[in-house]
C-alpha positions in Angstrom: 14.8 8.8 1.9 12.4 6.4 3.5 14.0 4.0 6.0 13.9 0.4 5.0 10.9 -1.4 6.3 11.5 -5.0 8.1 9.7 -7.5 5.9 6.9 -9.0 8.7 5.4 -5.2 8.6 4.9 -5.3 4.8 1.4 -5.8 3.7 0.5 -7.5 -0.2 -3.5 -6.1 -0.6 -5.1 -8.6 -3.6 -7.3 -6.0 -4.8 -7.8 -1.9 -4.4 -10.9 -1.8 -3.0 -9.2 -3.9 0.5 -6.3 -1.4 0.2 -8.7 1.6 -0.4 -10.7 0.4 2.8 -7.5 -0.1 4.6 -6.7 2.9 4.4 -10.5 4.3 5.1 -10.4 2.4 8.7 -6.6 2.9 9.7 -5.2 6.4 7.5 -6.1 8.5 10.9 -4.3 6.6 13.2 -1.4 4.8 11.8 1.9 6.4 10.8 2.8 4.2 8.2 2.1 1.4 5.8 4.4 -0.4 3.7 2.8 -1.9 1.0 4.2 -4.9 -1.2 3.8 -5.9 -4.7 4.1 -8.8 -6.7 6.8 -9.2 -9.6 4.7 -9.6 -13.0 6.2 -13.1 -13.1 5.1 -14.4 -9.9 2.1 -16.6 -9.5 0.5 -14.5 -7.3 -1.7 -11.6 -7.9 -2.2 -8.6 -6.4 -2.8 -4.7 -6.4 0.0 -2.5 -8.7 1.6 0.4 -7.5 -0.5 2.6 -10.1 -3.3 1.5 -8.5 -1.8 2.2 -4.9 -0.7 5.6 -5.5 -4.0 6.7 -7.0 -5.3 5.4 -3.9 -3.4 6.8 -1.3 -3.3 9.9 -3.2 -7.1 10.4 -2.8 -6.9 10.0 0.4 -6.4 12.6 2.7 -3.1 13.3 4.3 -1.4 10.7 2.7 2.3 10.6 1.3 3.8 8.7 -0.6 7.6 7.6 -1.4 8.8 6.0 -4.3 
C-alpha cells in the first residue's frame, strides 16, 4: 500500500495534455507524483483519473496505485 501523501505535494493538472507533458519533462527524474482530482460536484475542473492512468500508463516506467 502506498503511503499517504502530505497535501502541499499533491498536484490538480486542468487538462491531460499539462499532465501528459509533466510527466514528459519530469518522469526520468522524479520518484513520485501524487496527483489530485476534483469531486464531480465541485466547481472546479480538472483532469479524471481515466484520463491519468491512460496517461501514465503510456508512459514509460510508470506505476500506478489505486
Amino acid at each position: 500500500m502506498p503511503p499517504t501523501p502530505i497535501p502541499e505535494s499533491i498536484r490538480f493538472f486542468g487538462l491531460v495534455t499539462e499532465f501528459r507533458r509533466w510527466l514528459t519533462r519530469n518522469g526520468k527524474r522524479e520518484r513520485e507524483l501524487w496527483v489530485g482530482f476534483y469531486k464531480q460536484a465541485a466547481r472546479k475542473t480538472g483532469i479524471t483519473y481515466t484520463g491519468a492512468v491512460d496517461q501514465a500508463l503510456s508512459s514509460a516506467g510508470s506505476t500506478v496505485y489505486k
